[in-house]
N, C-alpha and C positions, 0 to 999 in steps of 0.2 A: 534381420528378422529373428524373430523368437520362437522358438517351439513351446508353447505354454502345454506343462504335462497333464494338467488337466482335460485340456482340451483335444491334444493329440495332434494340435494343427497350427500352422504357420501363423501369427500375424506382429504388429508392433510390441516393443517391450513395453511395456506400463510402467512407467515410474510413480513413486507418490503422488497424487493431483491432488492440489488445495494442500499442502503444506503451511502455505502461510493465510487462507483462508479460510480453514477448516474451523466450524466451532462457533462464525458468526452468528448462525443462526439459532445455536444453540447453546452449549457452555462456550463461556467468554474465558476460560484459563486457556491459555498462549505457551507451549514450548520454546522457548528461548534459543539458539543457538547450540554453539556445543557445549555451552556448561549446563544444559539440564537445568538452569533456574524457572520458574512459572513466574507468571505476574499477571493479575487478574487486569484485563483490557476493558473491562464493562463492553461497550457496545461501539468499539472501535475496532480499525483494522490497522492499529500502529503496530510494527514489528522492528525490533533492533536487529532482525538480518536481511540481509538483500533482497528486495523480493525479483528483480532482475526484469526482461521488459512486461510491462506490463498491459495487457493487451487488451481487448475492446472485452473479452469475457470477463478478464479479471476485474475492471474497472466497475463493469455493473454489477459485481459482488458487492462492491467497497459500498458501505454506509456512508451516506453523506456527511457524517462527522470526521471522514478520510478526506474531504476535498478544504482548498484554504477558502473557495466561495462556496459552499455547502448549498446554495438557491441555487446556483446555476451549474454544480455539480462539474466544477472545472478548477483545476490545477491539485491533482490528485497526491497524496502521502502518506501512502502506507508505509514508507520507512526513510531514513535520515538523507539517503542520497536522491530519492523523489523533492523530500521538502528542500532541500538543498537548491534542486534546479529551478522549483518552482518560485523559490523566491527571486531566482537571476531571471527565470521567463518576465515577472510578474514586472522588475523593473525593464527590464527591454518594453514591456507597452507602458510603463507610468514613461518612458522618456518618447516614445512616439505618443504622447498622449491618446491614449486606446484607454488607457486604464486610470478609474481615479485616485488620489492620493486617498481615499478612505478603506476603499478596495485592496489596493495595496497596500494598506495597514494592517488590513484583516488576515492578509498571505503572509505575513509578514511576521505576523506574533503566532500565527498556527505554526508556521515552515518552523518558529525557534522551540515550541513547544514540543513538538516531532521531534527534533533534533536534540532537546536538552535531556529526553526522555530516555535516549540510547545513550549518555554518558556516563 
């Protein structure tokens, strides 16, 4: 527990919240990592650092331009190790046929997009 001196009273520490979400709604310039580079994202939520799990809040942050099927707002990537997995999820269903080969084109060229963008 925290002593917040402000407040004079016990409760959880606060850490930064929205690090990698902050600004969606409003300016689109993006902090970078630790080298302190910006890179204006327009109206995206790609980040070249971890954004680590990502949970049912974070998710309904993400602009549907974050998802590789952006209509049905599924197989999410905000950063390289998201599109990473969503291109292994996306063939795990094209090989149980779940998913189509056009579908999985779509996850496919997002997921390298994402990913070419952090190199």
């Amino acid at each position: 527990m925290y002593r917040s001196p402000a407040l004079g009273r016990l409760g959880p520490r606060r850490r930064t919240v929205g690090r990698y979400f902050r600004g969606l709604r409003g300016s689109h310039v993006k902090r970078l990592s630790s080298y302190g580079e910006t890179v204006n994202l327009g109206r995206t939520a790609h980040t070249c650092r971890r954004v680590g799990k990502l949970t049912a809040a974070k998710t309904k942050k993400l602009p549907a331009s974050a998802f590789g099927l952006p209509q049905e707002r599924a197989y999410p990537m905000p950063d390289p190790s998201h599109a990473s997995n969503a291109k292994a999820r996306a063939k795990q269903q094209l090989n149980a046929k779940k998913l189509s080969k056009v579908k999985y084109n779509m996850i496919v060229r997002k997921a390298d997009r994402v990913i070419a963008r952090c190199k």
